[in-house]
C-alpha positions, 0 to 999 in steps of 0.5 A, a space after each residue: 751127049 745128048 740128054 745125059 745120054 752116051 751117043 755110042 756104046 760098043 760090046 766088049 766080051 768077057 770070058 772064064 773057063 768056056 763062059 762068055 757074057 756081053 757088056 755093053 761100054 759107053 765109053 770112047 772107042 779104045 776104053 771100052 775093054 778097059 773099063 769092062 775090065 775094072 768092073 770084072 770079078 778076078 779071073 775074068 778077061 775082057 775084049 773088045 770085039 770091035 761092035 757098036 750098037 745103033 744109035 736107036 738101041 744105044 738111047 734105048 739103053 739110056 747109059 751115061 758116059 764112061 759107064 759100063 752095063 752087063 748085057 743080060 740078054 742077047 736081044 741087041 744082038 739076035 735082033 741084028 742092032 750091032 754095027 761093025 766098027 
């Protein structure tokens, strides 16, 4: 951690009844889908999709260690900013 800043953030997916989000977990690599789950509404399920951002977009989203962000934007993805993991 540099900064306050977590190094790595991995996407995890939530799904309901055909929708899907993206959130982003500053958290170790096997936390992530767990700790998107504590903060999904009842009905909702988690998964980790095995994704990392980059190092350049993970700074850019300044998230603190064990902290979870919901992706509003397909931007980290469209823009090809995932490593597989």
């Amino acid at each position: 951690m540099r900064n306050g800043f977590a190094r790595a953030v991995y996407i995890v997916t939530a799904t309901k009844n055909g929708r899907t989000e993206f959130w982003a977990a500053a958290t170790p690599r096997h936390h992530a889908a767990a700790a998107v789950q504590r903060v999904l509404p009842a009905g909702w399920h988690a998964a980790f999709l095995g994704w990392r951002l980059d190092p350049t977009k993970s700074r850019a989203l300044q998230m603190s260690s064990n902290s979870v962000r919901k992706l509003v934007s397909g931007a980290a993805i469209d823009e090809g900013l995932l490593r597989s993991r």
